[in-house]
C-alpha positions as CSV (number, residue, x, y, z in Angstrom):
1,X,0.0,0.0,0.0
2,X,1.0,3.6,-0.8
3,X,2.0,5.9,1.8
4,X,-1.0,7.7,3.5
5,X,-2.3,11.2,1.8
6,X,-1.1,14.3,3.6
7,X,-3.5,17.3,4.1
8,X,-1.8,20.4,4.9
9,X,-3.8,23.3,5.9
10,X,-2.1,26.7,6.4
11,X,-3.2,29.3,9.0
12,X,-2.0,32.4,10.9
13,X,-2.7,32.6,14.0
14,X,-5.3,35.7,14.8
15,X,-6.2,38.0,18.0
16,X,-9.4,36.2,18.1
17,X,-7.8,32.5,18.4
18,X,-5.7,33.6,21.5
19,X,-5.8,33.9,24.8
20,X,-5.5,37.7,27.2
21,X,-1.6,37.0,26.7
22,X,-1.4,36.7,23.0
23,X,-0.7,33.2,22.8
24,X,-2.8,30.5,21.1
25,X,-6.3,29.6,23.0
26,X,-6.1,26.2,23.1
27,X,-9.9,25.3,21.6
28,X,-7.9,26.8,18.6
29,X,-6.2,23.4,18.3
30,X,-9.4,21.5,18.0
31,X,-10.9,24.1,15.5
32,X,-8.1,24.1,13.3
33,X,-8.0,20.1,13.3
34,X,-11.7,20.0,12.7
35,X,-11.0,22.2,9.6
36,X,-7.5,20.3,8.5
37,X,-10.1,17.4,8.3
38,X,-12.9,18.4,6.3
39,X,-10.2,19.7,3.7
40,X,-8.5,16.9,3.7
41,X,-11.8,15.0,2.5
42,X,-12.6,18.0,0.1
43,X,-9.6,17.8,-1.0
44,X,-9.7,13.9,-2.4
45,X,-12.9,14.4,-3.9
46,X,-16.0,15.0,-1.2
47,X,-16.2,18.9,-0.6
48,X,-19.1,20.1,1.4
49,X,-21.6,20.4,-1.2
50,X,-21.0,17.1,-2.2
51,X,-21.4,16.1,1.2
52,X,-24.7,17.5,1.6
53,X,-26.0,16.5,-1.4
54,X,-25.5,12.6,-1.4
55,X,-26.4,13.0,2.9
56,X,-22.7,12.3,4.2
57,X,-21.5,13.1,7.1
58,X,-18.7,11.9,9.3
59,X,-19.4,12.9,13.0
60,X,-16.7,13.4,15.6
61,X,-16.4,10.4,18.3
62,X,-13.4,11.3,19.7
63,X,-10.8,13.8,19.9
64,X,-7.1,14.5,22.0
65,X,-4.8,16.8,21.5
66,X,-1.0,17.2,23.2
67,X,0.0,20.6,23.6
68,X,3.8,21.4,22.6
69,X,4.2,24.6,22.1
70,X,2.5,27.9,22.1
71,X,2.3,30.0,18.8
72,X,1.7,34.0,19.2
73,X,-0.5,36.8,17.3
74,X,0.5,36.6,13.9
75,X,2.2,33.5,14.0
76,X,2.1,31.3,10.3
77,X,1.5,27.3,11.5
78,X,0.2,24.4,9.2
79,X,-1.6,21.5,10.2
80,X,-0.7,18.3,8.7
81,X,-3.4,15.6,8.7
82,X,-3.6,11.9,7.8
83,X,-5.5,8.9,8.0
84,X,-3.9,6.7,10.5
85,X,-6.1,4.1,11.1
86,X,-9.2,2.8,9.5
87,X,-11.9,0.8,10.4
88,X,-15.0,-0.9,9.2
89,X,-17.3,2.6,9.2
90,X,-14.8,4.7,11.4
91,X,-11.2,6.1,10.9
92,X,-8.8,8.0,12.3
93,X,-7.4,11.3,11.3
94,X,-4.2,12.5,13.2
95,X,-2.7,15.9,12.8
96,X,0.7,17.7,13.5
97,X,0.6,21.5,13.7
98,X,3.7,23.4,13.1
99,X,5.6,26.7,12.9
100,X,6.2,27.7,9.3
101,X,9.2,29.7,10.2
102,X,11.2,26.4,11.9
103,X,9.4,23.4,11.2
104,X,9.0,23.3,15.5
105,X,5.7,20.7,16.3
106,X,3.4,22.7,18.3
107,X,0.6,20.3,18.9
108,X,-0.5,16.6,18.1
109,X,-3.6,15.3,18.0
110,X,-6.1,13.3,16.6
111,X,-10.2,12.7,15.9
112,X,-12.0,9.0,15.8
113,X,-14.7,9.7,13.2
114,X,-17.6,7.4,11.8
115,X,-18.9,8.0,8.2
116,X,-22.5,7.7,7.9
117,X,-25.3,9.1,5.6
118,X,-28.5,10.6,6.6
119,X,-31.2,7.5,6.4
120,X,-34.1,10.2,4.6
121,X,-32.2,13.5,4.2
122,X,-30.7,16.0,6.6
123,X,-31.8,16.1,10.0
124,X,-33.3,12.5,9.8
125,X,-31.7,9.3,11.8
126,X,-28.1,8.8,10.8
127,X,-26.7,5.5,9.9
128,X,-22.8,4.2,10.0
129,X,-22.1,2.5,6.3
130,X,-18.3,2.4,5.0
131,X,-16.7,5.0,3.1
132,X,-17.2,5.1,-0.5
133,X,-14.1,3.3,-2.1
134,X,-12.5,6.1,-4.1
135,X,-12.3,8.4,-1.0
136,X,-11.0,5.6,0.5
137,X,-8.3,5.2,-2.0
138,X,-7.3,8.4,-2.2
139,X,-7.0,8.9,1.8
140,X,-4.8,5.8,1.7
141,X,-2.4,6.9,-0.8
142,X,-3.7,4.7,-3.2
């Protein structure tokens, strides 16, 4: 098997996503992972729209984050994202943030997911099914 697709998602860090002393709030972590990984999935293929319009969704079962390092105001980081671990109707997407300016990890973490389709549309009962096979392939690398 091919080595896993990497998602990179760029950001700067703004007044709004930090704390009274200027450094990074650290919900900010979790928002920008959330992010890294619904463009990592728009990225091979299943963009929002698409998402909505054939009832996919892939809610969030789990989620951990290990704090490194603190970026500043104004600060450019990138999250890096991943598959790391699939299961029948659930996989796992971990992410590395880092400092553009030195490469320096600032956070790891990761979210459990489920992928699952709305049974009659949005807003009715969700059901688990496995991922359609050309996401699949294309979050594996292959």
């Amino acid at each position: 098997m091919s080595e896993a697709f990497t998602g990179r998602v760029h950001h700067v860090l703004s007044w709004g996503e930090c704390d009274p002393a200027g450094i990074i709030y650290y919900p900010t972590y979790y928002h920008w992972m959330d992010s890294a990984t619904w463009a990592l999935v728009a990225s091979c293929g299943y963009p929002a729209s698409r998402m909505r319009d054939e009832h996919y969704t892939m809610p969030l079962v789990d989620a951990q984050c290990s704090f490194i390092s603190s970026p500043t105001f104004g600060d450019e980081c990138e999250v890096r994202s991943h598959v790391s671990k699939w299961g029948r109707t659930s996989f796992t997407v971990s992410h590395e943030v880092v400092m553009l300016v030195d490469g320096r990890v600032l956070a790891r973490g990761s979210e459990a997911r489920v992928w699952c389709r709305y049974q009659a549309g949005p807003g009715s009962p969700l059901r688990a099914e496995p991922m359609p096979d050309d996401l699949r392939a294309a979050l594996s690398g292959s």
